[in-house]
C-alpha positions as CSV (number, residue, x, y, z in Angstrom):
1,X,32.7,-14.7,-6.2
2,X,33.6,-10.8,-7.2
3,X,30.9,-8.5,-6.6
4,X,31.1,-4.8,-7.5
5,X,28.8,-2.8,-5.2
6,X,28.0,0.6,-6.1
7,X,26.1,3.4,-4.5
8,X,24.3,6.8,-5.7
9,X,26.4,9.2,-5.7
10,X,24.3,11.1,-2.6
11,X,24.5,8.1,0.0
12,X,28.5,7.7,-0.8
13,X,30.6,5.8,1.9
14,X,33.8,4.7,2.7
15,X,32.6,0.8,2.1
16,X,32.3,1.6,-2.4
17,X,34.3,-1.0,-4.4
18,X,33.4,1.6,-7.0
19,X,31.1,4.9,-6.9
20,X,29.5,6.4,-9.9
21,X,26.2,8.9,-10.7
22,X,23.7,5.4,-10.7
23,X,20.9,7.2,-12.2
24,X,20.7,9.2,-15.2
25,X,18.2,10.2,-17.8
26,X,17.8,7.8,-20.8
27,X,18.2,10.1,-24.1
28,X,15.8,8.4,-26.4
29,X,12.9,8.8,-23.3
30,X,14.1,12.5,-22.0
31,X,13.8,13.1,-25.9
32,X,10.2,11.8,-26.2
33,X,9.7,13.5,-22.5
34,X,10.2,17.1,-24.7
35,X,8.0,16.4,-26.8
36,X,5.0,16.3,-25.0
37,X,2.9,19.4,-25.6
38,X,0.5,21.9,-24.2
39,X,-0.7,22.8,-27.0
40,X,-1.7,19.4,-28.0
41,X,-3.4,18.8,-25.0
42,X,-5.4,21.8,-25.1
43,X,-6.7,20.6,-28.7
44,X,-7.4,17.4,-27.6
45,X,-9.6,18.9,-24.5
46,X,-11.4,21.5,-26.6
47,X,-12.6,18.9,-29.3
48,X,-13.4,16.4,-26.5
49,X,-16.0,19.1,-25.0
50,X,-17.2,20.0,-28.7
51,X,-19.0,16.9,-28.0
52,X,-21.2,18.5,-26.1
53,X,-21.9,15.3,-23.6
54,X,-20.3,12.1,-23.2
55,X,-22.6,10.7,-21.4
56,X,-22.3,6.4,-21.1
57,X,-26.4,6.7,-22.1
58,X,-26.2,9.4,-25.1
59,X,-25.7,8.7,-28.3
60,X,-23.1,6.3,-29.9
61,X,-24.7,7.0,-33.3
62,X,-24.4,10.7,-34.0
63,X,-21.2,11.9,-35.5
64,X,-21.1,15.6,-33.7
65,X,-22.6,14.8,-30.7
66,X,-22.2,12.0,-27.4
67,X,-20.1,9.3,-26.4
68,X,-19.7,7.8,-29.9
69,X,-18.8,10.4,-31.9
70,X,-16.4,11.2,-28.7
71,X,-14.7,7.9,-28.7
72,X,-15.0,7.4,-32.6
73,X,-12.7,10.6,-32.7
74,X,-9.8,9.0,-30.2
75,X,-9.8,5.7,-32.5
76,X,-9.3,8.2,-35.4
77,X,-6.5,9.6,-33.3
78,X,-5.4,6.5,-32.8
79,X,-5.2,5.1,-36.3
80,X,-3.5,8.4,-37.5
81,X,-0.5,7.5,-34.7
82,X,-0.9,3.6,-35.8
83,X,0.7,4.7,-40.0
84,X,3.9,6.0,-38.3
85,X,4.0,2.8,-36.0
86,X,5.6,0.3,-39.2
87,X,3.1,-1.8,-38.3
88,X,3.5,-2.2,-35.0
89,X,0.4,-0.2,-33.5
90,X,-3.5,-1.3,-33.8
91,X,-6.4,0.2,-32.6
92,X,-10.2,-0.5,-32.2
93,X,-12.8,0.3,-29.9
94,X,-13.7,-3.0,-27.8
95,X,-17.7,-3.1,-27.2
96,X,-20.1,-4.5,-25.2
97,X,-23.4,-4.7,-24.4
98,X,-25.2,-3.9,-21.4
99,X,-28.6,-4.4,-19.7
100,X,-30.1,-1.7,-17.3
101,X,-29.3,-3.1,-14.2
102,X,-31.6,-0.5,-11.8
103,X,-28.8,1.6,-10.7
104,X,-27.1,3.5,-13.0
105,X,-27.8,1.7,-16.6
106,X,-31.6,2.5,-17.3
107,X,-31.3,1.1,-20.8
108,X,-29.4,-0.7,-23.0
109,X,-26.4,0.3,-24.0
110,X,-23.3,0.0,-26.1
111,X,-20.7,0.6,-24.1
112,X,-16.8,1.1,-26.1
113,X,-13.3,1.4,-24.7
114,X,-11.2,3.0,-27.1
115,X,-7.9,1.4,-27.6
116,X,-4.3,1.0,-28.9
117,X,-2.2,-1.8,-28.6
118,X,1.7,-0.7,-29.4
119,X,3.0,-4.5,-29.8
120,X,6.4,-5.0,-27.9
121,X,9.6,-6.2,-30.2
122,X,10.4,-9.3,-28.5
123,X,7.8,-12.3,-29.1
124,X,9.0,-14.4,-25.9
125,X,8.3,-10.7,-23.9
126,X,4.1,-11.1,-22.8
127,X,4.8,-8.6,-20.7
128,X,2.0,-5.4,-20.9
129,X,1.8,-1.7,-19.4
130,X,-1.0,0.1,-19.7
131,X,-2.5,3.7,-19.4
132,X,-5.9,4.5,-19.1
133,X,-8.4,7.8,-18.4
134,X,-12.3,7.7,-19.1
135,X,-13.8,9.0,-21.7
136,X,-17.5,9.5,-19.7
137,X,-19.0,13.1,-18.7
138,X,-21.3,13.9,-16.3
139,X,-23.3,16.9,-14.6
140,X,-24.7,16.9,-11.3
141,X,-27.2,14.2,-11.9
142,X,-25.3,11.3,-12.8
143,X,-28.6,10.0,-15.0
144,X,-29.1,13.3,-17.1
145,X,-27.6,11.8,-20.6
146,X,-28.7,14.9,-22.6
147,X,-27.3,17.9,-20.7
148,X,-24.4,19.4,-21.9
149,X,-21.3,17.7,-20.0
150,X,-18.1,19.2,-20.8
151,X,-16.0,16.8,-18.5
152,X,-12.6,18.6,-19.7
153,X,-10.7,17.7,-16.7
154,X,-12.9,14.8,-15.5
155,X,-11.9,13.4,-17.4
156,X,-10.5,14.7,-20.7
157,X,-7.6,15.5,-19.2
158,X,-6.6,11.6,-18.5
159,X,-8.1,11.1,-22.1
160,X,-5.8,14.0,-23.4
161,X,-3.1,12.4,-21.2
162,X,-3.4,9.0,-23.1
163,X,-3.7,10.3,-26.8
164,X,-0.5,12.3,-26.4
165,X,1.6,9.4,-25.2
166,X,0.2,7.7,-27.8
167,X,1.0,10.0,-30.4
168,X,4.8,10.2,-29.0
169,X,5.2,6.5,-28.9
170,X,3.9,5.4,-31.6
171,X,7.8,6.3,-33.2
172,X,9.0,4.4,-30.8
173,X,9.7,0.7,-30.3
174,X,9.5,-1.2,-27.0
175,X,10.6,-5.2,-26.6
176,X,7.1,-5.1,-24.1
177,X,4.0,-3.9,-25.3
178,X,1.8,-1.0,-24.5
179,X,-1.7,-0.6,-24.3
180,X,-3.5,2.8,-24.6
181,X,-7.1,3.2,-23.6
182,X,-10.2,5.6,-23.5
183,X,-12.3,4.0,-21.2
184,X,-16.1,4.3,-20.9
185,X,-18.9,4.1,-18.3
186,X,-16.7,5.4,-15.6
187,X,-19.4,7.8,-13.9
188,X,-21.8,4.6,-14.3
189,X,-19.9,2.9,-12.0
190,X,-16.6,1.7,-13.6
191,X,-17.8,-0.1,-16.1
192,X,-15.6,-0.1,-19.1
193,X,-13.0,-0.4,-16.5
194,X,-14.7,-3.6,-14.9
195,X,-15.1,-5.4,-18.3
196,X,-11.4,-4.5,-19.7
197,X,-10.1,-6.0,-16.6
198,X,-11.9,-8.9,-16.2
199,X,-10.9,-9.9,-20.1
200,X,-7.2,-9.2,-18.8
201,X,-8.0,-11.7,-15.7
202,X,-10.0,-14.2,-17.9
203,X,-7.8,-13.8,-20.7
204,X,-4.2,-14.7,-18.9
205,X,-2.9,-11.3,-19.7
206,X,0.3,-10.6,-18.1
207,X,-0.7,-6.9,-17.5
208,X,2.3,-5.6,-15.4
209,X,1.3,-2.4,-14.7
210,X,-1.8,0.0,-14.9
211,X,-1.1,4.1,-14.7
212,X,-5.0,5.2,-14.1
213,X,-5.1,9.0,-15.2
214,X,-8.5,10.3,-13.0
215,X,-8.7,14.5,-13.1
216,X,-5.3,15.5,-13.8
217,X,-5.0,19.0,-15.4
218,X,-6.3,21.7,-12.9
219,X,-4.3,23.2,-10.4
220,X,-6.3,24.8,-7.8
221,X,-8.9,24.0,-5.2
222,X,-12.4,25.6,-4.3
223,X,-12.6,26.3,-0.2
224,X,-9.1,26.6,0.3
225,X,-7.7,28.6,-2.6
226,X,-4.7,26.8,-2.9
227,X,-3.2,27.4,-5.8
228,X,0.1,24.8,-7.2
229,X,1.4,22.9,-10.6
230,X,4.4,21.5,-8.9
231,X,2.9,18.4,-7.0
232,X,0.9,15.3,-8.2
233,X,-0.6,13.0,-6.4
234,X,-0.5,9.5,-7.1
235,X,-2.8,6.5,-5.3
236,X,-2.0,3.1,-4.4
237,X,-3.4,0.2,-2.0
238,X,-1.8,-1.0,0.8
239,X,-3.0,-4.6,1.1
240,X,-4.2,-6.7,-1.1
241,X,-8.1,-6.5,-2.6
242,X,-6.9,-9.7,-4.1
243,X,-7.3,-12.8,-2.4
244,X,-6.1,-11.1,0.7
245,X,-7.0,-13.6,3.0
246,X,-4.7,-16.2,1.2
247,X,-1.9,-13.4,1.7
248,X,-2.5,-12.1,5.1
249,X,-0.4,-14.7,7.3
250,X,2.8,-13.8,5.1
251,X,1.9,-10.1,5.0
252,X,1.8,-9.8,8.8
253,X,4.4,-12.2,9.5
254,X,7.2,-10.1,7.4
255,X,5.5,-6.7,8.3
256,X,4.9,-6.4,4.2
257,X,1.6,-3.9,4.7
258,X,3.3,-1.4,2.8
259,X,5.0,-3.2,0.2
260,X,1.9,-4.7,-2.0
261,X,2.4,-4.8,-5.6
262,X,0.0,-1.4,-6.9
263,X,2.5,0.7,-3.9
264,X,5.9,-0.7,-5.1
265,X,4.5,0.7,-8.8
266,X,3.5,4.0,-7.3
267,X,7.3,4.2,-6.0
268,X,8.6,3.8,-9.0
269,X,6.2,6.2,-10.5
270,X,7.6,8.9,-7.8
271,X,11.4,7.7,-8.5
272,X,11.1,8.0,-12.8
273,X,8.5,10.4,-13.0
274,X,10.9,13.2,-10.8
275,X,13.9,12.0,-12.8
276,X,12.2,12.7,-16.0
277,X,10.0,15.9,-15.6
278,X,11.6,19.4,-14.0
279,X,9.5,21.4,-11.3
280,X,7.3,18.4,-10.0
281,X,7.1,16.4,-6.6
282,X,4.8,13.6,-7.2
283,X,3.3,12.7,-3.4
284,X,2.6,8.8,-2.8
285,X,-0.9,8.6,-1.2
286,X,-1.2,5.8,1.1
287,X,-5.2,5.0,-0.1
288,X,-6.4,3.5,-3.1
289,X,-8.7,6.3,-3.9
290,X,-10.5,9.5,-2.5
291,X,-13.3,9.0,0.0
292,X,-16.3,9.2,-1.3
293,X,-14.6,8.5,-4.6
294,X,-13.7,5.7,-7.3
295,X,-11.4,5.3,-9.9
296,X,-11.1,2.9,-12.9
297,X,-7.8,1.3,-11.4
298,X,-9.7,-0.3,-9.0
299,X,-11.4,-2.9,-11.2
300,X,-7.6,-4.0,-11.7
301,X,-6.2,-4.0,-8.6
302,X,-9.3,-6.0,-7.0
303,X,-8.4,-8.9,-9.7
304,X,-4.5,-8.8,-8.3
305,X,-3.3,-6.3,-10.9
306,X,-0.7,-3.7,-10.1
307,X,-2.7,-0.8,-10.7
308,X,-2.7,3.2,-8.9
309,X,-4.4,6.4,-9.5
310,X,-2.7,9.7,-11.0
311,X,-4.7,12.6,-9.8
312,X,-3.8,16.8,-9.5
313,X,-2.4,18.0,-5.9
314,X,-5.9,20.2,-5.4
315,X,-9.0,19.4,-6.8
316,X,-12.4,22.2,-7.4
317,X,-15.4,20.4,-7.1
318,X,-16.9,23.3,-8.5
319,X,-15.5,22.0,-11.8
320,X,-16.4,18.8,-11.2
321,X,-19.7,16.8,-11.8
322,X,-21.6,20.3,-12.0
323,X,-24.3,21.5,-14.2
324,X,-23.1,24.2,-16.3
325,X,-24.4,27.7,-14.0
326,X,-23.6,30.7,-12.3
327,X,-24.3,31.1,-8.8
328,X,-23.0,33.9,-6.9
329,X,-20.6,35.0,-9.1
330,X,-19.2,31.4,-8.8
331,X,-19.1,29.7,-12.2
332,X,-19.7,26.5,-12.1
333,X,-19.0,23.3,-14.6
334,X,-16.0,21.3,-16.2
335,X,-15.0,23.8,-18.8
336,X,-11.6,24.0,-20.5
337,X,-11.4,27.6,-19.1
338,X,-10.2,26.6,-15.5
339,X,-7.3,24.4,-16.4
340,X,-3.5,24.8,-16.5
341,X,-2.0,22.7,-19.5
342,X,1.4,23.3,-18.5
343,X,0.6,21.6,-15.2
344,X,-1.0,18.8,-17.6
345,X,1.5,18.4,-19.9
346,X,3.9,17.8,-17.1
347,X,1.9,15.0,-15.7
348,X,1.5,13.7,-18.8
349,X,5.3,13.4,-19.2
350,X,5.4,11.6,-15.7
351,X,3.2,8.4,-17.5
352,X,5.4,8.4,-20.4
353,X,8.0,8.4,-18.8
354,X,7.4,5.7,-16.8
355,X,5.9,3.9,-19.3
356,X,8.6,4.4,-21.5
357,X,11.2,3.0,-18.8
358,X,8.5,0.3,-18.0
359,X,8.4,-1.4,-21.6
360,X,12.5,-0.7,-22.4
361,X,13.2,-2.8,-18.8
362,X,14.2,-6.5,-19.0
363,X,11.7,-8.1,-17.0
364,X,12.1,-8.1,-13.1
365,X,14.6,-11.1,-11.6
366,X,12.9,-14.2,-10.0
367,X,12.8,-16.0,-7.4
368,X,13.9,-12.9,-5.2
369,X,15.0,-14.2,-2.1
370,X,16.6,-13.1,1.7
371,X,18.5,-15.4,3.4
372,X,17.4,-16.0,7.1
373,X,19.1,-19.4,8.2
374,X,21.7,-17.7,10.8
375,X,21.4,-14.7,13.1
376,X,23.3,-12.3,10.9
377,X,24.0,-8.0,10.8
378,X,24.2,-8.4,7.2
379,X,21.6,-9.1,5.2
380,X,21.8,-11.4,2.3
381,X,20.3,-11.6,-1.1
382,X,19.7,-13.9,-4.0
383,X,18.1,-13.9,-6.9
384,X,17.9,-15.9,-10.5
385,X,17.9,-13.8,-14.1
386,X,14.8,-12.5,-15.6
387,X,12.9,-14.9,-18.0
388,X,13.4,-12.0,-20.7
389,X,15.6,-9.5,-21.8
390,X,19.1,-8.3,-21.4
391,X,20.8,-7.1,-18.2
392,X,23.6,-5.2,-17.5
393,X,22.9,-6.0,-14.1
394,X,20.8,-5.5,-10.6
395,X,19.5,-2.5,-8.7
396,X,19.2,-3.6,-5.0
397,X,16.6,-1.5,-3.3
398,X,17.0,-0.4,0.8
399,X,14.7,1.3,3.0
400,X,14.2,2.0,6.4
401,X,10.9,0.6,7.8
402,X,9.3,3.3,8.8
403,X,10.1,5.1,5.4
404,X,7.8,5.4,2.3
405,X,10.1,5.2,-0.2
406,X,13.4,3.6,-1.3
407,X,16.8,5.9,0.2
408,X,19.5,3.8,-0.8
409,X,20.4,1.5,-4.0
410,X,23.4,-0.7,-4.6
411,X,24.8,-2.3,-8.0
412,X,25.6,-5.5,-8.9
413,X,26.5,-7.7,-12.1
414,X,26.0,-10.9,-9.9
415,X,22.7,-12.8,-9.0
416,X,23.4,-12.3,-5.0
417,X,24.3,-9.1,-2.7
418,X,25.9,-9.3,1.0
419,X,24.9,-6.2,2.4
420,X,26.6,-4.6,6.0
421,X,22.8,-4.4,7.1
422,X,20.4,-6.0,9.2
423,X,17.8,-7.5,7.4
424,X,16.2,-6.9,10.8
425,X,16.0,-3.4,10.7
426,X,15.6,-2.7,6.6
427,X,13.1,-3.6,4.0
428,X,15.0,-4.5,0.5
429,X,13.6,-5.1,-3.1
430,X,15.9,-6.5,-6.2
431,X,15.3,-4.6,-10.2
432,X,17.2,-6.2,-13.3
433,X,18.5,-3.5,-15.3
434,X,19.2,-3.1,-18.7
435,X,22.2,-1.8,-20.7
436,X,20.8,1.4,-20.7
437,X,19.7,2.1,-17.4
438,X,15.7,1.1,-17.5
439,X,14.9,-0.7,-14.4
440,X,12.0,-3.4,-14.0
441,X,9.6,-3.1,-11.5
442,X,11.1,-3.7,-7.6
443,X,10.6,-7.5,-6.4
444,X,10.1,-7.9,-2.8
445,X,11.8,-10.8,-1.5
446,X,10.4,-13.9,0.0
447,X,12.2,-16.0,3.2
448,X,14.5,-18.0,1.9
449,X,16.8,-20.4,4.1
């Protein structure tokens, strides 16, 4: 059986059948990558904070002021996107009702995640991708539903972040669908986040991917003065939340810790987003969240979604869950003052970007296996076609153990790969590939004899 193996042009070696550049930027998504704006960000933030509050408690009735009028303002946005969509884009907001529950609800309340669902081309492809940032505000007491709130960066910008990819792609058609969404009740204790994923668990959704934008658009830090737009940083878990103890024994056994659904996503969130946006290193964080900290991906990834958290280099907590005051010449709140949009827009670009390459990818092969029958210095590698879409072929992933993130690839049109490595010494993950160069998420593969 022929095989044609290729290798990037950086990690060329006298073993190529054939060497080309392997990675190159898609036109139709470095096209929509340009067209991500500032300027539209810093409009979206501004009328956010016009709000005054969005606060979970405050008002969903008034049409200037609160939560509602806030997220009644995104599904406007939304719909506007929707009439260039032929069709293809809806949007609502997606209620629910909730009790005080003697934490951090102390009435009832209607709680609404804002959303739009940018159907995919192909009906056989379920597949879904989804960005999200919360819509919620709060000061410094997280129960003060009246005080003016500003939240522009926690978290307008991940709201801002989410209206402009819509707005973008919206022109564009995908064969998987994409699902935008403001979320609510986030300072509350996650809980627009909790009920949107438990309808994706309940509801069989075949949610692929989750890009969580948490406090995104600043770039400097109180204490330290550190001062930098060129680095994001972007979240993931290492093992499981889900069902772990089902998992553990295979885990251990093949010294998987570090190769958990929600981190192979975050390296491919590092590999696209620096291929698609200039001037940015995004750094792989080896937690699911900050300490003391949550984020609305975490609702996902406890019910075995892939989800991470996108989140600026260097955060002020002076900006951030503050009543609006000056102390010592300090001023201190979440105003739209202390933000850099270019830093945003770029980190905006990174989730469409990926989301982009996400919903144009075939879906990822099955049945990914590594041969272990014989005592072998080459590793082996086997796979079967995606259940959708159409390849031009397979990217087969290689990293050291000890490494982070994925330093070699090889090419093949074939559904196996002999490699001159020891699968002893090497972690490996298979992508399908389509025609024009969008690769699925990597598959780790199972023990196969």
């Amino acid at each position: 059986m022929k095989k044609t193996l290729i290798i990037a042009s950086f990690i060329l070696g006298s073993n190529c059948v054939q060497s080309q550049t392997m990675v190159v930027r898609d036109p139709s998504i470095e096209q929509m990558v340009k067209q991500v704006s500032a300027d539209s960000l810093r409009a979206y933030i501004n009328q956010l904070v016009s709000y005054g509050t969005r606060h979970t408690m405050s008002s969903v009735t008034d049409q200037k002021t609160g939560i509602g009028a806030a997220r009644n303002w995104v599904l406007k946005k939304f719909n506007e996107f929707a009439s260039h969509s032929n069709g293809r884009m809806t949007a609502f907001v997606d209620t629910t009702t909730l009790e005080p529950d003697g934490r951090r609800i102390n009435k009832r309340v209607n709680l609404g995640n804002a959303m739009a669902i940018l159907k995919g081309t192909d009906p056989a492809d379920k597949r879904i991708f989804m960005i999200s940032g919360h819509i919620d505000s709060r000061v410094t007491d997280v129960m003060n539903a009246n005080a003016e709130a500003p939240g522009a960066n926690d978290d307008g910008s991940g709201v801002a972040a989410v209206v402009e990819a819509a707005r973008i792609m919206s022109h564009s058609s995908f064969p998987a669908t994409i699902i935008f969404v403001a979320v609510s009740g986030e300072e509350q204790g996650l809980l627009g986040a909790g009920y949107l994923a438990e309808k994706a668990k309940k509801e069989n959704w075949q949610l692929e991917a989750l890009l969580n934008n948490d406090i995104m658009g600043s770039n400097n830090s109180n204490e330290t003065n550190i001062i930098d737009n060129t680095r994001l940083r972007v979240f993931s878990e290492g093992l499981p939340a889900f069902e772990l103890d089902k998992q553990a024994a295979g885990i251990r056994g093949l010294g998987m810790e570090n190769d958990g659904r929600s981190r192979q996503l975050a390296r491919y969130v590092k590999e696209v987003g620096e291929r698609y946006v200039d001037h940015l290193e995004i750094k792989l964080i080896y937690r699911n969240d900050r300490f003391l900290r949550g984020g609305d991906h975490t609702p996902f990834v406890q019910r075995g979604f892939a989800a991470v958290r996108l989140t600026e280099m260097n955060e002020n907590f002076n900006h951030q869950h503050q009543d609006l005051r000056k102390e010592n010449g300090i001023q201190y709140g979440d105003l739209p003052e202390f933000m850099d949009f270019e830093y945003l827009r770029k980190n905006t670009a990174v989730n469409l970007a990926c989301l982009a390459n996400l919903a144009s990818s075939p879906a990822a092969p099955q049945e990914v296996k590594i041969d272990v029958k014989n005592l072998t210095n080459s590793s082996l590698l086997y796979w079967k076609a995606p259940a959708h879409g159409k390849v031009k072929g397979y990217y087969i992933l290689m990293r050291e153990t000890s490494s982070g993130h994925w330093e070699k690839k090889f090419f093949t049109t074939e559904t196996s790969l002999r490699l001159p490595y020891s699968k002893d010494n090497y972690f490996f993950a298979v992508q399908s590939v389509s025609e024009s160069g969008n690769e699925s998420l990597a598959i780790s593969p199972a023990v196969g004899r």
